[in-house]
Structures are given as C-alpha cells and as structure tokens.
N, C-alpha and C positions, 0 to 999 in steps of 0.2 A: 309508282308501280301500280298499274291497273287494269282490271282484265273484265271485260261484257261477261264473263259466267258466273262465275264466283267471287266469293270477299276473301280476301286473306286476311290471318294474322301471324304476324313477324312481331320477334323481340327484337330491338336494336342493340346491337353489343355493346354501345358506349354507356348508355343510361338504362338498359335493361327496361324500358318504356312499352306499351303495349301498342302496336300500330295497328288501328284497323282501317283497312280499305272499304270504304260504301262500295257495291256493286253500281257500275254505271256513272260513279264519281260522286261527290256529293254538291248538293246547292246552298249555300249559306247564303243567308239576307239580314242585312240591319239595317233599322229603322234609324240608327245614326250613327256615322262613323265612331268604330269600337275598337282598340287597340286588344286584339282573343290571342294574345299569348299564355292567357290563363288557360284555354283550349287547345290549342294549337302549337304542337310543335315545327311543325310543313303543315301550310292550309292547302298549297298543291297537292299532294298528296294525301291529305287527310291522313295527315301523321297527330293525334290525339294527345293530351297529357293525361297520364296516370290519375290523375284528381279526377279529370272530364272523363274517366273510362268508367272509374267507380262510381259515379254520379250516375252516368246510364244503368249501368247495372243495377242500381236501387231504382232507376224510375220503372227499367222493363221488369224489376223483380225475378228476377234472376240470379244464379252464386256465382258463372264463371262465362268467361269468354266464349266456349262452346254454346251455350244456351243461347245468349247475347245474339250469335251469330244464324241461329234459326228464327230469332224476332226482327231482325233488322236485316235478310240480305237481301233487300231490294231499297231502290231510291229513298233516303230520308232526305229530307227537310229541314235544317238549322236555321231556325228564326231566331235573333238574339236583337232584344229589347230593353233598352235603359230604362231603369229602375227597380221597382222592388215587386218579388213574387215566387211563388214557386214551380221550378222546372217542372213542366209539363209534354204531355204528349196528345198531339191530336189524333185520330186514327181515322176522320172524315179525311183530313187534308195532308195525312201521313205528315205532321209536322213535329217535331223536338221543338218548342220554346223554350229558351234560357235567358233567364233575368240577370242582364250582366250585374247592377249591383247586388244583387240577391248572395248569386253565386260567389263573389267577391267576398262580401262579407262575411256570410255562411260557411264557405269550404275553403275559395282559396288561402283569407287570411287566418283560420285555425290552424292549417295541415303547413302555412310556411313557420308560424309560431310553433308548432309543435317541432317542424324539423330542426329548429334553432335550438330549444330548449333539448333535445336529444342530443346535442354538439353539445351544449354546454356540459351537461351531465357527464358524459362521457371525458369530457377536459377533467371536470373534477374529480371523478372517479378514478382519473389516471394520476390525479396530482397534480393538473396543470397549471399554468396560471390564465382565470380569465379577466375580463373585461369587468368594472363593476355592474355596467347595463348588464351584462349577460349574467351575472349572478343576481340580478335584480328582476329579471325576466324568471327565473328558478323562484324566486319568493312569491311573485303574483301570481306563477301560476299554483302555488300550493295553496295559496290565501283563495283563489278560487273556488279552489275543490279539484283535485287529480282526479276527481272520474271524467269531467266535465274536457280531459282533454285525450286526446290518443295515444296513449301510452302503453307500453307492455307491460310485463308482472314483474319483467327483471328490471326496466327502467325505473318504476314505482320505487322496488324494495330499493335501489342508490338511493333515489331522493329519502327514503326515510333513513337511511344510515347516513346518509351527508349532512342535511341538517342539525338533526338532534348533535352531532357531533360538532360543528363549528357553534352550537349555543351550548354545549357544556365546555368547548376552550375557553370560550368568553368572545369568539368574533364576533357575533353577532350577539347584544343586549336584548334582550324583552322584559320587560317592567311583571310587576308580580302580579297584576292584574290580567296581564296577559297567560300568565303560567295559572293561575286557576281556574281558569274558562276552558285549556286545555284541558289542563287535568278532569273540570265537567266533562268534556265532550268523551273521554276516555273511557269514564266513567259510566255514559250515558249507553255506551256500546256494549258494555258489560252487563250493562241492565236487558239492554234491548237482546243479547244473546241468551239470559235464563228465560226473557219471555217467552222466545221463538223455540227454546226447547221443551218448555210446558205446552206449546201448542203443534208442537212435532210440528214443526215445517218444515220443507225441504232445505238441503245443504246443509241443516245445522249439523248432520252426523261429517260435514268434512270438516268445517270450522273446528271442531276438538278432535278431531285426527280417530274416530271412530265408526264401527260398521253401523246401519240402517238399522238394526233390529234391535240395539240397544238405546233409543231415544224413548227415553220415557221410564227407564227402567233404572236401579242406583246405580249401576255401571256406567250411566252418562253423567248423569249430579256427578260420581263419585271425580270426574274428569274437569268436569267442571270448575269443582270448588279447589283441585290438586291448581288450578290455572288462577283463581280469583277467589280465592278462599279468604287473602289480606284486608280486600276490599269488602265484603260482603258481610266481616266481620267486621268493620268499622275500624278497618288496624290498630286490633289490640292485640296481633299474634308479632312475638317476637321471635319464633322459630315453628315450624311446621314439619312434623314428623307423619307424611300418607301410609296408612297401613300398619299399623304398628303392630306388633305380634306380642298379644300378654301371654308369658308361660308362667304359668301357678302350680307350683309341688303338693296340690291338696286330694284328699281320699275321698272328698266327694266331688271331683272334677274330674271328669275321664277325656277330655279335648282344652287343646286352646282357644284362647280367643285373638279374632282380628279385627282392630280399632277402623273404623274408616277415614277416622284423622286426630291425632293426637298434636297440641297443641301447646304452647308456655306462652302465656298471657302478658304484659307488660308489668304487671305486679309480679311473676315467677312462678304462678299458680298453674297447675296443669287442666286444659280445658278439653274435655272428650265430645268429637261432633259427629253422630251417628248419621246416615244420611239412608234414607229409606224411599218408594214411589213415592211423584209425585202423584200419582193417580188411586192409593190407597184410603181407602173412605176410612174415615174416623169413628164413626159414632152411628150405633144402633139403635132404633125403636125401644123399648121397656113398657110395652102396652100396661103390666101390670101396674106400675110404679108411674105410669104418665111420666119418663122422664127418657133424656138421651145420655146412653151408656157407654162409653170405649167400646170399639168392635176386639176382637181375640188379636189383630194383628198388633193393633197401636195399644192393646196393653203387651204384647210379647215386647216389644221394640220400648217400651220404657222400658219393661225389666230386664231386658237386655243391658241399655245406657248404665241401670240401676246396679246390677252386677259387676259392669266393667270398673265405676267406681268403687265397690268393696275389693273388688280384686285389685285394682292396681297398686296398692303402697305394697302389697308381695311379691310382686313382680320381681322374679330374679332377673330376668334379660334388661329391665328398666328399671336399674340400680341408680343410673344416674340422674332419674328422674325424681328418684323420692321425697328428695327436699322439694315440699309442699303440696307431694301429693295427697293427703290428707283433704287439704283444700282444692280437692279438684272437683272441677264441677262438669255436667253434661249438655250439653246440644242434641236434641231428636228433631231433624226439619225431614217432615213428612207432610204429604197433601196437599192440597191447596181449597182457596174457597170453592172450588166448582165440586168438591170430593170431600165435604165435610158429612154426607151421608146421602146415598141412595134417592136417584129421584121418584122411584116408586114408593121409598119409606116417607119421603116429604110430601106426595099426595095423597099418602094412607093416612099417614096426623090430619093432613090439613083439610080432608072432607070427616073425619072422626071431630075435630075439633074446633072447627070452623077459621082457623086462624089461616093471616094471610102469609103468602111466601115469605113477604120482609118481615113480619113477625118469626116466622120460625128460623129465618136464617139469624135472625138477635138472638134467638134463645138457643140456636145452633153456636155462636160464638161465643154465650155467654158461657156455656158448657166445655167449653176448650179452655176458658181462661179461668175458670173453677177448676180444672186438670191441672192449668198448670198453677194455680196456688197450692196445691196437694200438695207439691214435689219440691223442698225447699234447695236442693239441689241439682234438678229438673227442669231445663227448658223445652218446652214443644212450641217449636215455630211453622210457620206452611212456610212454602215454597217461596209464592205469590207476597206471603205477608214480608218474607225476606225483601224480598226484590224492590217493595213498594218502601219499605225502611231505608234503602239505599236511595232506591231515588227522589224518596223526601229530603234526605242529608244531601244528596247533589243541587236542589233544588237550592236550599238554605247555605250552599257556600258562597262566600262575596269576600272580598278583602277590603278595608277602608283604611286608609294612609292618612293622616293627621302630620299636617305642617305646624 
C-alpha cells in the first residue's frame, strides 16, 4: 500500500504492529545476503517490526510515530551491513545503517528473551506448569539483575513474590553462603536509603511513602526507622511499639508525653529511641572557657530522653511494660558529622586558635563522646555515625562451614 504524497501509518489488527510506509517506497541494500525478518514483516511494503520501529525512534530521537513521521517522509535509505556497530544515520547520503549483528545481539535477542520470560511468569503466577528451561531462564534473568531487562513494575513485584516463595517451600535449595550475601545486599540498600535521605535527594520522599517537605526533618527519620528500625539496631528489638503515648497522674506535669519509638530489647529491658534533625548542629563556641558546649536544642533533647526515662515506670497506659522498666535506657540519634557545629564557629576558633579543621573536627568528637560518658543511661548517636555502624557489621558478615 503506497501513495507519491504521503507516508502512512496503519496498525495491523492481527499483531497490532506499527506499519510505516516510506514515501516513494523504500531502497534497501546489503553488502551480503541477510535474512531482515528481524526488520521486516512485508519488505514489499515496508511493513516494519515493532523492535525496528522503536529502534528508529531512538536514533531520530523522537517519542512517537507522529514526530517519526515529520523526520522521515521523504526517500530513506536502508543499508544493513554484517557485523558489529551502532545504528546510524547519515544525512549527506540520507542513509539508515543498521549493523545486522549489532542489532541482533543488542535488541533483537533481549526483547525475544524478555518476551519469553513474560510467558513464563505469567505461567507461574497462574499456577501453571512450566518447562524446567523456562524456569531456568526466570533464575538467570534475576541473577543478572532485573533492571538490566524490560520489565514492568507489576512483572517485577511476581518475580519477587514467586521466588522468595518456592525457596521457603524448599523447591529450590541455596546453601547459607548464599542466603548471607542476600541478606548483605539487603542490607546494603537500607544503608544506601539513610544516606540519600541525609543528602535529600530526589525520590527518597516516594521510597517511605512521604511528601517533599518532610526530608530532612524527624517526620522522615521517624518513618524510616518505623520501616528498619530491627536492623539499624543491630536486632536486639524483640517488639517495637512507634509512638507510644506516656500518660503520667503528676501535679507537676500539665501534658503527655510522645515516645518516637518504644522498644523491648532481647534481654526484656525497655529501650526509648528519641529521633530528632539530622541537620541540628550540636555544639557551641564557649569563647570564655576555650571549650565546645551542647547548643539549647541538644541539651533540651537529652532532657527530654532523660525525662521520659523517669517517667515511664508510672506510666499508667504502660502497665504491661513495667516489668524492667526500671532498666530502661535511652537512644537520642541527632546530627550528623557535617552538623556537629556551625561553619562560621569552626572558622572563628580556627583563625583565633590557629588549629587546623582535622584538629578541631577531633576535638569536636572528642566533645560528643565526653556528652556521652555523662549520661550513664544516655546514648547520643548521629545519623551518619549509625549508618557507618551498620555497614561496617555488613561489611564483617561471612559464614564459614567446617567439614
């Protein structure tokens, strides 16, 4: 179907395929007899495959068929050359070159593998029964890496609920070595998500199912730690209680208090984990005293922690708690190193005193970890210093099997 004015494009109702017609017909040349059914569905017609249509459309950089069809409706040129290279276009000699093995490799045996592995999944998701190649073809492509292939978001989430699920029936075996390299890599993503919300970068506010203006403030931590609070802790929480609400019957308390995470330790002990900015600087100047002091926020926020431990063994709502509340202790994760004080107060010491930044950043930590020897029931941790504790312990996991 061809017409001297215009190009058409027609959908074929059988395979719903994109046809486009060259204005004037088109010329195809190979430098050696090439079997283009990877191209061609009608070369009479220049009836195209869906692969070879999307393929143009990334070379004229364009998003749809209409565009497509203001760059190309006059005579092209299909030169198709064995070996290897990438599709190009000349615009002296109006020519398309396409590297049949190029192409081959590159598009067409991805997009038939992925169509395979779409059936397959689909089999199993139904309950079917398949082939063991074709459930073999599902494992290499996960061992790969699923981004690495064309897949949707709902094909994805099957493969993650089909797997996991025939390796806790028992179908499939993985040796323990293999189950704690997982568990790293799991691990390593949890690490990598506190970084990216200490450095507010984009999407992290979807990843924890939260709006834009809360990254960086305790309303994201707080969501956070509700999601990997186990880990983070180094799982010693054997129940996790978000939010807990202390009411206290006392004549000098005129409000309640709300925990940001109340916790029972693997000894029974109750652990309170206060979660404050990461972006709240710690520690102020003392020109008089040559020393660095707690700023007003990070002593309110210990005596906050400090508080909710005296209160809580009276806790009438947290009656079932009491057995060892006593022994309960506090968590305050506030700051990180980039917020341990003011970088205008670190260039006022540091031309007052001569000392260099790595000097005062020592005596800036050395200061936090004097805070927290004060407080014998009193943790102050940063952000950052959390995050680098987890993934040293990921770092240091291994299993070794003795025969």
């Amino acid at each position: 179907m061809q017409n001297d004015k215009e190009v058409f494009y027609e959908i074929e109702s059988m395979n719903k395929e994109i046809i486009v017609i060259f204005k004037d017909g088109i010329i195809v040349e190979d430098e050696e007899a090439f079997r283009k059914s990877h191209y061609f569905k009608n070369e009479e017609n220049t009836s195209i495959t869906t692969i070879f249509k999307d393929e143009l459309l990334e070379l004229f950089e364009v998003d749809n068929i209409k565009e497509l069809k203001q760059k190309i409706d006059n005579k092209i040129r299909l030169l198709f050359k064995v070996g290897f290279g990438e599709m190009c276009y000349d615009k002296q000699t109006n020519t398309v070159v396409v590297y049949t093995e190029s192409f081959k490799k590159d598009v067409v045996d991805p997009a038939n593998n992925t169509r395979k592995l779409k059936r397959t999944i689909e089999k199993l998701s139904k309950e079917e029964k398949v082939t063991s190649s074709e459930f073999l073809n599902v494992i290499k492509a996960v061992s790969k890496g699923i981004d690495d292939i064309v897949l949707t978001e709902k094909d994805k989430m099957q493969i993650s609920k089909i797997i996991p699920k025939m390796i806790k029936e028992g179908n499939i075996k993985i040796s323990l070595k293999d189950v704690t390299d997982i568990n790293k890599d799991r691990l390593k993503d949890i690490v990598q998500l506190g970084r990216d919300l200490l450095e507010k970068k984009n999407g992290i506010e979807k990843k924890l199912g939260i709006e834009r203006k809360h990254i960086g403030n305790e309303y994201a931590w707080q969501k956070y730690f509700e999601l990997y609070a186990s880990y983070l802790l180094f799982g010693s929480i054997e129940q996790k209680i978000p939010e807990s609400l202390i009411n206290v019957d006392s004549k000098i308390r005129t409000s309640d208090s709300k925990l940001d995470i109340l916790t029972i330790n693997r000894y029974g002990f109750l652990d309170i984990v206060e979660l404050k900015k990461s972006e709240e600087y710690l520690f102020k100047l003392d020109s008089s005293h040559d020393n660095f002091v707690p700023t007003s926020n990070l002593s309110t926020a210990i005596a906050q922690v400090n508080n909710y431990l005296m209160l809580l063994p009276h806790s009438e709502t947290n009656n079932e708690l009491i057995n060892g509340a006593e022994s309960a202790t506090g968590m305050l994760v506030i700051g990180s190193n980039k917020y341990l004080m003011k970088k205008e107060s670190i260039l006022s010491y540091q031309q007052k005193t001569g000392m260099s930044a790595n000097e005062i950043d020592i005596k800036l930590r050395k200061a936090l970890r004097d805070l927290n020897y004060s407080y014998a029931h009193i943790q102050i941790v940063l952000y950052d210093e959390l995050l680098d504790n987890l993934e040293n312990f990921i770092n240091q996991m291994s299993i070794e099997i003795r025969t």
